[in-house]
FILUM-151728 format. One record per residue (C-alpha): residue number from 1; residue in three letters; x, z, y. Coordinates in nm, 2 decimals. Example, Ala and Ser with C-alpha at 12.3 -4.5 7.8 and 13.67 -1.06 7.14 Angstrom:
seq type c1 c3 c2
1 ALA 1.23 0.78 -0.45 $
2 SER 1.37 0.71 -0.11 $
This chain:
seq type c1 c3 c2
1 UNK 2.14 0.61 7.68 $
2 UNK 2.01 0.98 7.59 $
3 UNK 1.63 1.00 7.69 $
4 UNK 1.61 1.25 7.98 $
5 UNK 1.44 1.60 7.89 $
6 UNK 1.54 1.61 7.53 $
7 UNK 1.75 1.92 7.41 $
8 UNK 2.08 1.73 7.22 $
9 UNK 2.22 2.04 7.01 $
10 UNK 1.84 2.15 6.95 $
11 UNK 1.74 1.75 6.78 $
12 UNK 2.11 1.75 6.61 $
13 UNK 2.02 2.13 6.45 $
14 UNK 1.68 1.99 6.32 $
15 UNK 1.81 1.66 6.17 $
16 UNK 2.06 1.85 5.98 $
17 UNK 1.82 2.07 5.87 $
18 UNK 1.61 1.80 5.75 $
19 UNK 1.92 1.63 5.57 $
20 UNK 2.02 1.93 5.38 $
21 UNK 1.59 1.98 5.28 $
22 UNK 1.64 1.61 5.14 $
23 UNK 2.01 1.71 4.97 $
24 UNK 1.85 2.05 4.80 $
25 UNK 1.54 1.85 4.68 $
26 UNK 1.57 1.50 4.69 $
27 UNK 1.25 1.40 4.52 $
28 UNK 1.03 1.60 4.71 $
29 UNK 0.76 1.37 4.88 $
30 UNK 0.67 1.67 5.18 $
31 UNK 1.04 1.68 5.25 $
32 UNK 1.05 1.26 5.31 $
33 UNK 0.73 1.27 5.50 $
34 UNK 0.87 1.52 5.75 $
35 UNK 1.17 1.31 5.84 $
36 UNK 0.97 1.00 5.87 $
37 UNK 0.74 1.21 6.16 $
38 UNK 1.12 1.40 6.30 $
39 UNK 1.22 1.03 6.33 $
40 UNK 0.96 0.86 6.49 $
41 UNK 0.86 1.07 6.75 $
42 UNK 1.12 0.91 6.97 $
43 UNK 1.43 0.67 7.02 $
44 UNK 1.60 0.94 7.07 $
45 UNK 1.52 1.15 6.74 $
46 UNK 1.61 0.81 6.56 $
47 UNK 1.97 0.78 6.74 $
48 UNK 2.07 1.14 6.63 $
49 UNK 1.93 1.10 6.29 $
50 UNK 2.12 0.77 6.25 $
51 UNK 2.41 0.96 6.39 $
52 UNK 2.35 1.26 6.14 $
53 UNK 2.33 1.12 5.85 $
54 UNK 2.62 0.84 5.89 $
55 UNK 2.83 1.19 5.84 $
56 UNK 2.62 1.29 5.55 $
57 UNK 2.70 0.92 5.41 $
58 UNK 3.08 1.07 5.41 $
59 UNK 3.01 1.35 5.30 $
60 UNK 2.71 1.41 5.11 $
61 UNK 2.79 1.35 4.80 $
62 UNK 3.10 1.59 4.71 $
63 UNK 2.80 1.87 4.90 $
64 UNK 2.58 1.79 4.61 $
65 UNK 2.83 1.79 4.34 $
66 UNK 2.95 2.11 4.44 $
67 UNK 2.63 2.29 4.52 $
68 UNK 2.53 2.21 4.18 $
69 UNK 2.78 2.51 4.10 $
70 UNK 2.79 2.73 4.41 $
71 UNK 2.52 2.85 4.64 $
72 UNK 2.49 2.72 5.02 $
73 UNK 2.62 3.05 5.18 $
74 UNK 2.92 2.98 4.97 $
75 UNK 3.00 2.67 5.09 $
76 UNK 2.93 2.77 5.43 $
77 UNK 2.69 2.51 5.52 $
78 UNK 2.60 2.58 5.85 $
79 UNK 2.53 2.36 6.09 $
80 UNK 2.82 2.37 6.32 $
81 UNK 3.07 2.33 6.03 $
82 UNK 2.83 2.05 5.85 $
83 UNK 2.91 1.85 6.11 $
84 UNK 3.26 1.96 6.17 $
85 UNK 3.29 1.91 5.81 $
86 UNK 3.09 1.54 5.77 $
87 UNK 3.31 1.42 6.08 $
88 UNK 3.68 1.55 5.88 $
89 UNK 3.53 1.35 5.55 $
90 UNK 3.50 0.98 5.78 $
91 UNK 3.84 1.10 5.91 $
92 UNK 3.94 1.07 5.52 $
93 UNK 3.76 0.76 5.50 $
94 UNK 3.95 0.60 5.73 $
95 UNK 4.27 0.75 5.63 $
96 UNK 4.22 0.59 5.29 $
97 UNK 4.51 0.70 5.05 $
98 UNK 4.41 0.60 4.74 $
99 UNK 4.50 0.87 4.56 $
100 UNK 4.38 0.93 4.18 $
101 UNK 4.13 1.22 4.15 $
102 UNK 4.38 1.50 3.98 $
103 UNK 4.22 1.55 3.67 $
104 UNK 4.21 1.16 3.62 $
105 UNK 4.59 1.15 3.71 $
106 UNK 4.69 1.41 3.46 $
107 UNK 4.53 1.25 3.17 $
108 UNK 4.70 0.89 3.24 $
109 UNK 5.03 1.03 3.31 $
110 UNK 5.29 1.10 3.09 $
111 UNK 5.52 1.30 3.40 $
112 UNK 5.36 1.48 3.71 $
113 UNK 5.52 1.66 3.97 $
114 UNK 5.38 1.91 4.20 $
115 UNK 5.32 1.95 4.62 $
116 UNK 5.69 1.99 4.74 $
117 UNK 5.87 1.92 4.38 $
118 UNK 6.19 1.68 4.33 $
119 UNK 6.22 1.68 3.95 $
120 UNK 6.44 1.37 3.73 $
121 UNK 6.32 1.22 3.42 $
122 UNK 6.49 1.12 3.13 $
123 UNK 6.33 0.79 2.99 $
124 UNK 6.35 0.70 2.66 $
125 UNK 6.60 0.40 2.70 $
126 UNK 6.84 0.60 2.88 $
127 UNK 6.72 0.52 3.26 $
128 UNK 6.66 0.80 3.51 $
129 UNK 6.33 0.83 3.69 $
130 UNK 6.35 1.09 3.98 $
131 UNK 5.96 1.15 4.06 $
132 UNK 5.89 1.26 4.43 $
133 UNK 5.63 1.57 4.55 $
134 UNK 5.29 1.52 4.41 $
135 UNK 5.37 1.15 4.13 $
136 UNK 5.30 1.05 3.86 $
137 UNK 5.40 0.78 3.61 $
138 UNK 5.30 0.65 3.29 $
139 UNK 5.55 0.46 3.05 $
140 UNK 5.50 0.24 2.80 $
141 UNK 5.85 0.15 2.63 $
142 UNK 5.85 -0.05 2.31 $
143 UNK 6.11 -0.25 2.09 $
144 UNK 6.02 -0.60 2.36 $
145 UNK 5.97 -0.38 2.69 $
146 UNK 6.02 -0.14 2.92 $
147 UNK 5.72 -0.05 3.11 $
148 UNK 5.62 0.18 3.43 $
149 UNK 5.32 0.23 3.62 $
150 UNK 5.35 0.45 3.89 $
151 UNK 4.97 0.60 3.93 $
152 UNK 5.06 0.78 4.27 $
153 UNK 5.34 0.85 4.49 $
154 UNK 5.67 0.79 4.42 $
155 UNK 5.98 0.76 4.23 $
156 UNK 6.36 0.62 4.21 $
157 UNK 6.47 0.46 3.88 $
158 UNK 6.87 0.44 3.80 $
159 UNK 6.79 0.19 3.49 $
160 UNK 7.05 0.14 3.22 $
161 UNK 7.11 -0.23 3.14 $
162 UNK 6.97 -0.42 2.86 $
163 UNK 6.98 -0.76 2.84 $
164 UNK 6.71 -0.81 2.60 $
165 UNK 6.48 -0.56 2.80 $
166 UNK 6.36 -0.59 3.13 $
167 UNK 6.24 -0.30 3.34 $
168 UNK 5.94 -0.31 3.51 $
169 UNK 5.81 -0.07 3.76 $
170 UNK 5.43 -0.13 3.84 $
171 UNK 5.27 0.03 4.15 $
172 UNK 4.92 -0.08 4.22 $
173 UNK 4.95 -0.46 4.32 $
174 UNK 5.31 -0.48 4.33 $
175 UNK 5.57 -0.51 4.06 $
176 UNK 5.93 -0.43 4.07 $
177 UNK 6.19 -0.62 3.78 $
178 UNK 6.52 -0.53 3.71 $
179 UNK 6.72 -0.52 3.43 $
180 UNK 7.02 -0.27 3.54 $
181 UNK 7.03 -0.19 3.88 $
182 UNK 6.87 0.12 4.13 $
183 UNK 6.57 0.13 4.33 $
184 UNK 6.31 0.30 4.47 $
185 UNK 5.94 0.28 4.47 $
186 UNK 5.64 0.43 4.65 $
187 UNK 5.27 0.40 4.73 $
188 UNK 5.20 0.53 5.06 $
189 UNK 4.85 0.53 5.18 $
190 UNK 4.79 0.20 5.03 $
191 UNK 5.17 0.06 5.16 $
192 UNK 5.33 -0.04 4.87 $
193 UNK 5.71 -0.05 4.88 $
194 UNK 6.02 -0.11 4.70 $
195 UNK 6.35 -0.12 4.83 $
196 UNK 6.68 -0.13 4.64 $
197 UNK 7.01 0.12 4.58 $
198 UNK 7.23 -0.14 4.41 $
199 UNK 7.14 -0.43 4.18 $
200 UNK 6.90 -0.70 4.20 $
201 UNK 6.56 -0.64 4.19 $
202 UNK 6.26 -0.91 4.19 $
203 UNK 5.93 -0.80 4.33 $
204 UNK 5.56 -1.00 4.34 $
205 UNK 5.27 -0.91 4.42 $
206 UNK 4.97 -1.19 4.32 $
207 UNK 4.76 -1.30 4.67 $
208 UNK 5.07 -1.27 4.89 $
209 UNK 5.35 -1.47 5.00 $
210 UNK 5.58 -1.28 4.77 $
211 UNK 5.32 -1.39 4.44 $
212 UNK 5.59 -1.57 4.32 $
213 UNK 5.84 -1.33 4.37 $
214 UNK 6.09 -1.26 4.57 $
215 UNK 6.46 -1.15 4.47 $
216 UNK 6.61 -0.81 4.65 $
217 UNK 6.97 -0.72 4.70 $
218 UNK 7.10 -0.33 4.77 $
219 UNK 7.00 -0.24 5.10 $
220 UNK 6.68 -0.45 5.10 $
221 UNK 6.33 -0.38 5.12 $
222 UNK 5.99 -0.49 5.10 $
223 UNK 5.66 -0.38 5.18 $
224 UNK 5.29 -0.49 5.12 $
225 UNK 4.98 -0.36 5.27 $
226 UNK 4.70 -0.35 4.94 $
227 UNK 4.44 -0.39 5.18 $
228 UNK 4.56 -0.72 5.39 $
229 UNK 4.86 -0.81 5.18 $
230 UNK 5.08 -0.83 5.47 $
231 UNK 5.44 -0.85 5.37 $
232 UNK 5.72 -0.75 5.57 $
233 UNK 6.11 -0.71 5.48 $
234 UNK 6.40 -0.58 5.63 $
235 UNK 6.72 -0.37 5.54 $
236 UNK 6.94 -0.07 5.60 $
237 UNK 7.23 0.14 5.46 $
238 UNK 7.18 0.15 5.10 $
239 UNK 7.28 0.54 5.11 $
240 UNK 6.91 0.53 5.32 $
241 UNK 6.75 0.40 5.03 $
242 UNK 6.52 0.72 4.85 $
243 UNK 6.65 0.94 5.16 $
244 UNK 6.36 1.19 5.04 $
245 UNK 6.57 1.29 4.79 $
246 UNK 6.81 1.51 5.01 $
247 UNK 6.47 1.57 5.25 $
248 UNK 6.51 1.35 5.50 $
249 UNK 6.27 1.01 5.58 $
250 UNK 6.43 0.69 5.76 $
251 UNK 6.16 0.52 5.94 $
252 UNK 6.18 0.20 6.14 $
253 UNK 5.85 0.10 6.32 $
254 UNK 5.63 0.23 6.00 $
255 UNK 5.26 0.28 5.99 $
256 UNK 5.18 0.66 6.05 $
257 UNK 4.92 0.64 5.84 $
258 UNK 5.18 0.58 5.55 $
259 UNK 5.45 0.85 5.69 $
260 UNK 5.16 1.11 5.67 $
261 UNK 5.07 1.02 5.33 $
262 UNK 5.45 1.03 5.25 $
263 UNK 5.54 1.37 5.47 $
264 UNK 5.19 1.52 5.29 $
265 UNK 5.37 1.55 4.99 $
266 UNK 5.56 1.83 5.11 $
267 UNK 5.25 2.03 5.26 $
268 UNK 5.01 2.20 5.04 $
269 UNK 4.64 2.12 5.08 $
270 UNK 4.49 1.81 5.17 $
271 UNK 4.59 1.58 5.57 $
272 UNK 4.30 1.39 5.74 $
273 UNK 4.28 1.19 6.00 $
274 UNK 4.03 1.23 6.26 $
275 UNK 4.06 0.89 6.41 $
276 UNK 4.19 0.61 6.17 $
277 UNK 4.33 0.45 6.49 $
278 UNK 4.67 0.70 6.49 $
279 UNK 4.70 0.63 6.10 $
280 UNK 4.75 0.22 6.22 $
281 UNK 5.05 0.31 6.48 $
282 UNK 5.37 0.25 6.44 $
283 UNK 5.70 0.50 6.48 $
284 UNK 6.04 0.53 6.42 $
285 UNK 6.30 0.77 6.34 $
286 UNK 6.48 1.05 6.10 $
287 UNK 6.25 1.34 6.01 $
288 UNK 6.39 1.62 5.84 $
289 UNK 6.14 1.72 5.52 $
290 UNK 6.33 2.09 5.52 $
291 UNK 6.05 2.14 5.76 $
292 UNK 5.75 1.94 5.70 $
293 UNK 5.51 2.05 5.93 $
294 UNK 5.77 2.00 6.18 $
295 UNK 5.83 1.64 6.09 $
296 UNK 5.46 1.58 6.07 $
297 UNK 5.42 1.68 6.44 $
298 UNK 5.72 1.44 6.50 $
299 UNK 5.54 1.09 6.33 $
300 UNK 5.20 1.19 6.49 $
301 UNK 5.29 1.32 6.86 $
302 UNK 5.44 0.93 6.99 $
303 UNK 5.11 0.83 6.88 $
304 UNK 4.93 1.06 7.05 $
305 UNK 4.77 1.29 6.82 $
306 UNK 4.86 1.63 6.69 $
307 UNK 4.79 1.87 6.40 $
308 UNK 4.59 2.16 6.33 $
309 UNK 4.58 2.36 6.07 $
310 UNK 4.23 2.41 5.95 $
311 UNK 4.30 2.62 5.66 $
312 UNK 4.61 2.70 5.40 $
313 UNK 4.45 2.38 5.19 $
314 UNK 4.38 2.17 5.49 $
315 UNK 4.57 2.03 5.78 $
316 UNK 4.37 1.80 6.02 $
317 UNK 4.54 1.54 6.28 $
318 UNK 4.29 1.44 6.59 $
319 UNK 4.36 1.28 6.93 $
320 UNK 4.55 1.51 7.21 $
C-alpha cells in the first residue's frame, strides 16, 4: 500500500529522471550514488523505482542504441511518453512474435515480400511458392534435395513431383515433407502451422507428440505452439486452405495473439499488445483482409480489447 503524504506523479517524475541520468552516463559514480539516497529514503521511493525501471528493462536498451545517433528532444523522451513508451515495449514483450530483425532477414533470404504484398515464386525445380505480406524464405535446392526455410511469415507451395526429391518446408521447429502435393505454411506469433490443399504431406516437430511425424491429407491441419509445443489438429474445406490469398482469414477458436500477428501483415507499422492476456484468447470467424484494420477490430473486440492508432507506424491494442 502507497505510504500516505507522498506525491505519486512527483516520486515517478524523479525516478525517471534518475533512470535516464544513469542511461546518458552509465559510469558515472555521482549519478549511482543519487539513486542509492532517491531509493532509500522510503518504501515507497523503492516501490516506484522498482516499478520504473522494470519499464526501462523493456525498453532501455533500443533508447540507448538509438540515442547513440539522435539527441533526446528527438526522440521525445519526456516523461509522460517514457512511460507510455516503456509500458507499449512489455506490451511487445508479451506479444512475443518472433520476428527476424529486417536487416538480418534480408541478408538470409533469397525472396521477401513487403507489408500488404501477395507475390508467387518460381523455384528452381519447377514448384510454386506464393509468399504472404511481410515473408521470407530461403532455399537451398541441390541435385539430392529440395530445401525451404521459411525465416518469417508465410507461404503456400504447389510442388511439382519428383520421386527422387523430397520437398521440405522448414518453419522454426516444424517441418513440412511432401513430394508432389499443395500446402500451406505459416509462423504466427510463435504458432506454427501447416495445413494441406491436396496431397499428402508429413509434418514433425522434435519435443512434441508429432516428433515422429505425423501424415496430413487435403483439408487437414496442424498446429504447434514453439513455446509449449502444444499440438492441435483439425480440418476444413480444402478451398479454405491459404484463404489469405483472395484476402480473407478462416478462423476456428485461434489464439488472437497469432490472428494479430497474421492480420498485421496487412497494416503498415508495428501491433502491440498492452496486455498479453488478449493475445492468449481464443476467436472464431471469416475476416475480410480487404479491410485490415477492420478485421483487426473484429479478432480483438470478443476479447475485449480494441485498437488505437498511435501513429501511421504503430497500432496499439489495450483492454476496453
Amino acid at each position: 500500500m502507497s505510504q500516505p503524504g507522498l506525491d505519486q506523479n512527483r516520486l515517478t517524475d524523479e525516478a525517471i529522471d534518475l533512470v535516464i541520468r544513469l542511461q546518458n552516463d552509465p559510469g558515472n559514480p555521482v549519478a549511482t550514488e543519487m539513486v542509492r539516497v532517491w531509493r532509500a529514503r522510503s518504501a515507497e521511493h523503492e516501490r516506484i523505482w522498482a516499478r520504473v525501471a522494470k519499464v526501462h528493462g523493456a525498453s532501455g536498451k533500443v533508447l540507448t542504441r538509438r540515442r547513440s545517433a539522435e539527441r533526446r528532444e528527438k526522440l521525445g523522451l519526456t516523461r509522460r511518453n517514457f512511460v507510455i513508451g516503456g509500458l507499449i515495449g512489455v506490451g511487445a514483450v508479451g506479444a512475443s512474435y518472433s520476428i527476424l530483425p529486417r536487416a538480418l532477414l534480408l541478408s538470409r533470404a533469397d525472396h521477401v515480400t513487403a507489408k500488404g504484398e501477395i507475390r508467387s515464386v518460381n523455384l528452381p525445380d519447377g514448384s510454386v511458392a506464393t509468399l504472404g505480406p511481410d515473408s521470407a524464405i530461403a532455399l537451398d535446392f541441390t541435385a539430392r534435395l529440395r530445401r525451404v526455410q521459411l525465416l518469417a511469415g508465410m507461404s503456400f507451395f504447389d510442388v511439382a513431383s519428383e520421386s527422387q526429391r523430397a520437398f521440405t518446408v522448414q518453419a522454426a521447429k516444424l517441418t513440412a515433407t511432401a513430394l508432389g502435393t499443395a500446402f500451406d505454411v505459416a509462423n504466427d506469433a510463435g504458432m506454427l502451422s501447416v495445413s494441406v490443399d491436396h496431397g499428402v504431406v508429413e509434418a514433425q516437430a522434435p519435443g512434441s507428440t508429432i516428433a515422429a511425424g505425423t501424415k496430413l491429407t487435403a483439408g487437414e491441419w496442424v498446429t504447434i505452439d514453439s513455446a509449449t509445443h502444444a499440438i492441435e489438429r483439425g480440418s476444413r474445406e480444402a478451398s479454405q486452405i491459404a484463404s489469405w490469398r483472395d484476402n480473407l482469414i478462416v478462423a476456428e477458436k485461434e489464439a488472437v495473439s497469432a490472428l494479430v500477428a497474421r492480420i498485421g501483415r496487412w497494416i503498415p507499422g508495428r501491433i502491440v499488445m498492452a496486455d498479453p492476456f488478449i493475445g492468449s484468447q481464443r476467436v472464431s470467424g471469416i475476416f475480410d483482409l480487404n479491410n485490415p484494420k477492420r478485421a483487426l477490430e473484429a479478432v480483438v473486440h470478443p476479447a475485449g480489447a480494441h485498437i488505437r492508432q498511435v501513429s501511421s507506424f504503430l497500432t496499439v491494442i489495450s483492454p476496453i
